[in-house]
N, C-alpha and C positions, 0 to 999 in steps of 0.2 A: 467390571473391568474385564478386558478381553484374555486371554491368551495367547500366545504367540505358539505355542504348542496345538492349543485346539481353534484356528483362523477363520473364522467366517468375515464372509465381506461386509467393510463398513458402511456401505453404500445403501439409500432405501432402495425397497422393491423394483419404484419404476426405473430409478436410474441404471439400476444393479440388470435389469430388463433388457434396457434398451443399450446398455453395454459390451452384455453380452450378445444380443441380436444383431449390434451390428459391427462390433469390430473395434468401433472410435477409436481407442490408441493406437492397435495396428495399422489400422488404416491411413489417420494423420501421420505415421512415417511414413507410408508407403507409396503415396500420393501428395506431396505438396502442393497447398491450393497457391493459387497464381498470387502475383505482389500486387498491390492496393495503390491507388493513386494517392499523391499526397495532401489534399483535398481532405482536412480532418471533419468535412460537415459528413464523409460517406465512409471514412477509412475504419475499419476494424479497432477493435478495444486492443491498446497494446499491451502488454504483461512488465510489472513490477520484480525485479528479481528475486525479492524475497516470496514468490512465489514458490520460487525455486528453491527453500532454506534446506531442504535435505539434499538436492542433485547438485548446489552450486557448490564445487570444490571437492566434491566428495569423492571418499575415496575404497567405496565398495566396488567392488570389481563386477559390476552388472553390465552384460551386454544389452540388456535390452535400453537400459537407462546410465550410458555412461555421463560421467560427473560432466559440469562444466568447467571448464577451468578459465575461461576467460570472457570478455563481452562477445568476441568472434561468434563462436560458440552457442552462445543465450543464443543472439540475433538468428543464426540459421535455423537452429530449432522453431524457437517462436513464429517463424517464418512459415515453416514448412506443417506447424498446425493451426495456422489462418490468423496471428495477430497482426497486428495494423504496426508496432515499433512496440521498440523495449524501452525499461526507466531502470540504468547500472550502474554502482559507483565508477567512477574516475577516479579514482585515487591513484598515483603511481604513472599515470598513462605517458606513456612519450610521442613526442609529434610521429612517429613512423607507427607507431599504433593504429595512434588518432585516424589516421590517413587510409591504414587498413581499413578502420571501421567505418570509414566514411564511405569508402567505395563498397564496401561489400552492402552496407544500408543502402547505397544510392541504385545500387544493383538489385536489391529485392522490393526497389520501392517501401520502403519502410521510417518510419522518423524513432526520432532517438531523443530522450532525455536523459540526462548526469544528475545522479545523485552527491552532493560534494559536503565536506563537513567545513562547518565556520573558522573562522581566523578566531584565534584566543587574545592575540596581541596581534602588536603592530609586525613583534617577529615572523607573523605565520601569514604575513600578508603577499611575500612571495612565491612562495610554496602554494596559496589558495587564485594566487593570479595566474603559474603554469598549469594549473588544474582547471581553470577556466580556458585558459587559450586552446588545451587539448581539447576540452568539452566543444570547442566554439570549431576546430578543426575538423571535428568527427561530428559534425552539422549538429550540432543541439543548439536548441535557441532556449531552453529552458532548464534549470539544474533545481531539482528538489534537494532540501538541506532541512537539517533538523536542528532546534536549540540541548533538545536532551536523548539519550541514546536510551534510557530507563525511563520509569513510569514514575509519575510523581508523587502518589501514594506512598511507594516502597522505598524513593532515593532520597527524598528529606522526612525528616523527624520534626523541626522545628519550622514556624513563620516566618523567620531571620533569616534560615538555611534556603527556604523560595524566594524570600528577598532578594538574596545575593544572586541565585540563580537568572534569577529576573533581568539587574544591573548586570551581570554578565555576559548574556544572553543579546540583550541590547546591545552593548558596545560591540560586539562580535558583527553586529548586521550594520551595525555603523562605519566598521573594518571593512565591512565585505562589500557597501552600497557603492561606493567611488570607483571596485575594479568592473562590479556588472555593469553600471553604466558607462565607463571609459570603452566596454569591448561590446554593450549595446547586448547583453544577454539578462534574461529574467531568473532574478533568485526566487524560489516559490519555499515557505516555510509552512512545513508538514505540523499539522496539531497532529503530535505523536502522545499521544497521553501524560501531556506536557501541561498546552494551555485550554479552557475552558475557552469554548467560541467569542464571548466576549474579552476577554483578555487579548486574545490574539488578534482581532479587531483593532484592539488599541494601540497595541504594536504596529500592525502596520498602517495606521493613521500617523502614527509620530515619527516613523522612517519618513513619509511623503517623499518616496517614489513611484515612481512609474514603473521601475525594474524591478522592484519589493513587494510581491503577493504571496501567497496562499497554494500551496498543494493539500486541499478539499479532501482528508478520507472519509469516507462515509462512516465509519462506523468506532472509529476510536473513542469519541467522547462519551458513548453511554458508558465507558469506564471511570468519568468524572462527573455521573449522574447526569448526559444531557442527553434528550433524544436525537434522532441522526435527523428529524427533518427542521429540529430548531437550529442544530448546527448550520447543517446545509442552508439553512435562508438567512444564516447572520453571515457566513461567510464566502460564500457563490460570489458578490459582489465585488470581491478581492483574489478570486481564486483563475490561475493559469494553469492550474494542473490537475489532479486527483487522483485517488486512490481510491477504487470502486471495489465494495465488500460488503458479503451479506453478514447477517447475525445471528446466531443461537445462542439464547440464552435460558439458566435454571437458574431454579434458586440454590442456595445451598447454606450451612449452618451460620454463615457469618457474613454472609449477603448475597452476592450471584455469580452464577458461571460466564464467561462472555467467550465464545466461538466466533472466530469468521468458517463461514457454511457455505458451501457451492451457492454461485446465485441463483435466486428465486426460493427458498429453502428457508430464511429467512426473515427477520424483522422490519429490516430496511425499506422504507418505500424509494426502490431504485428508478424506474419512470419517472415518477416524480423529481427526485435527485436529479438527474441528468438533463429533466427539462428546465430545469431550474439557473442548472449550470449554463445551457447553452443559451437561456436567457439576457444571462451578462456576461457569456464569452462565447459567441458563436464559431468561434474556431480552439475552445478549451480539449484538451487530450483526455482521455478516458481509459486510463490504465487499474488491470487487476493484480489487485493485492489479497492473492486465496493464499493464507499462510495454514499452512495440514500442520496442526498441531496442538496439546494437550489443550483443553482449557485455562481461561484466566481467570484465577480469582478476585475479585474484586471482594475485596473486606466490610461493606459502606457499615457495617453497624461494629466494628470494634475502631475505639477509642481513637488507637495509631493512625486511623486511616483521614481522620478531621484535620489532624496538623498544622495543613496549609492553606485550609478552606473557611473562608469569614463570608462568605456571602450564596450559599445553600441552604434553602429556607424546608423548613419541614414538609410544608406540602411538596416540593421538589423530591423528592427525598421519595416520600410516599409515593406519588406516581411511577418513578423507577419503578419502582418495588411491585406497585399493582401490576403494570408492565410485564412484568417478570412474569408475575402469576399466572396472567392471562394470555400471555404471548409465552408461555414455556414450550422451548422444544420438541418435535415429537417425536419421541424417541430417546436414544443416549446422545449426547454432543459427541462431535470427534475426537477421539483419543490414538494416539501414534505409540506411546509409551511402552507398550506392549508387543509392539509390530516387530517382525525382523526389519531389516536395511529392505531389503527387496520389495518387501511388501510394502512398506513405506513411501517408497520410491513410487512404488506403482501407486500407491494412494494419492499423493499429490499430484501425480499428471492425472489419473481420471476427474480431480477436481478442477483441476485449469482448464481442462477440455470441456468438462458438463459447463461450464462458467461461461468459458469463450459462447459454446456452442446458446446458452442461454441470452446471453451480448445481444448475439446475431439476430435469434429468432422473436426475443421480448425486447428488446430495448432498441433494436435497429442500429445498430454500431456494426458498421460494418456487410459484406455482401450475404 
């Protein structure tokens, strides 16, 4: 573990190289690259905001990296170090917001998706249809939503307590399928370390919408013991959106470490992924989700951690685990824990920047 007293940089050799040789985060304020046509077969990878988990809202007094405080905000930044459109909640937004953001996106050539959370009842079906009319105002045609805001290992203990989650979870996308389609906008539900690729599958086969798909992240599931290119080929088929992230992973005494790591750095076969995607959605969005922070434990060999799983077979199980071995990081994973605010700060934008910059030159997203 690091010190915050004695800081050396997190970054390997080459990035930490080519960082310092050329500038990159100075630079990307200093120069904004030109806006992107809207043409998602050529437009730039856009940024997820929880990219942004330590600059959005924060409140360290850094000039170099002040907070954001709103979508306005995101959008210009992201803008002005080469993303293609941002993916922000809506929550709260008002039509004179909406309308800000619309123009300032239409002005930087950039697209936009809303992140929005589910209707619980029928009571929260108003409140989730102004929050679509905003999203639909400030041009997004697509709003990622999640069924669990925690991890499913950690927030049920019981088979019963997933049950319920399950049945709830449903009826919520049943709440919410009558207003995306009445306003002609796409709900895309994020396997957030929620459902197993075939689970989610099956969700959305029993919605049978057209408006009812899949926000694709690459890299969540190997926290439910699946690889990212099984996910990716059970659920590309159903996916409008994505969340593009690499992996490090270790082992550690009670199963394994899981990092998202600057792209290319990684586990992920990203190429793959993305031709995959654009396979069965030639016009699907390609947003980064570099979240700079500690590691996550995945527990897979204590007890508590089986709860909610009836159908992970041994060998499954064992291939993670070989996986892990073989594919262990090189190096320490990224740790923030340690870091002042500042330095923090600055660690997550040299990772969105090496990420973006990686986008561009390996995967062709973007000029």
């Amino acid at each position: 573990m690091r010190s915050s007293d004695n800081y050396t940089s997190p970054f390997s050799p080459e990035r930490r190289n080519f960082i310092q040789k050329t500038g990159l985060a100075a630079l990307a304020m200093a120069f904004p690259l030109p806006s992107f046509s809207m043409n998602f077969e050529g437009v730039s990878m856009g940024i997820v905001v929880h990219s942004y988990g330590a600059r959005w809202n924060s409140k360290v007094p850094s000039e170099k990296y002040p907070g954001f405080e709103n979508a306005l905000q995101l959008i210009k930044h992201c803008h002005q170090i080469g993303a293609g459109g941002v993916q922000v909640g809506v929550n709260n937004w008002t039509s004179d917001f909406a309308k800000k953001v619309r123009d300032q996106r239409e002005n930087l050539g950039m697209y936009l998706e809303g992140s929005i959370g589910l209707p619980k009842s029928k009571d929260d079906i108003d409140n989730f249809e102004k929050e679509v009319l905003a999203s639909k105002e400030a041009g997004a045609t697509i709003l990622r939503t999640v069924c669990l805001s925690g991890r499913r290992y950690e927030n049920f203990k019981t088979e019963d307590e997933f049950h319920d989650f399950k049945a709830k979870s449903i009826l919520s996308l049943q709440l919410a399928e009558p207003v995306v389609r009445k306003h002609k906008i796409k709900l895309a539900v994020e396997n957030h370390k929620d459902w197993r690729a075939a689970e989610l599958v099956e969700i959305i086969k029993r919605m049978d919408s057209e408006w009812i798909g899949v926000t694709l992240d690459f890299g969540n599931n190997y926290s439910l013991l699946e690889k990212s290119e099984d996910v990716i080929g059970l659920l590309a088929p159903y996916s409008f959106s994505t969340h593009i992230k690499d992996m490090g992973v270790k082992s550690y005494s009670k199963g394994f470490l899981l990092s998202e790591v600057p792209l290319g750095e990684g586990i992920v076969d990203l190429k793959k992924g993305v031709e995959l995607c654009r396979k069965y959605n030639p016009n699907i969005t390609f947003n980064l989700e570099m979240i700079t922070r500690d590691p996550l434990e995945i527990p897979c060999l204590e007890e508590e951690y089986w709860a909610t799983f009836d159908n992970i077979s041994g060998p499954e199980l064992a291939g993670i685990l070989k996986m892990v071995r073989e594919k262990s990081f090189s190096g320490e994973l990224p740790y923030t824990r340690n870091l002042e605010p500042e330095q923090r700060l600055d660690y997550e934008e040299v990772n969105v920047l090496a990420s973006l910059r990686y986008s561009k030159s390996e995967l062709g997203l973007g000029l």
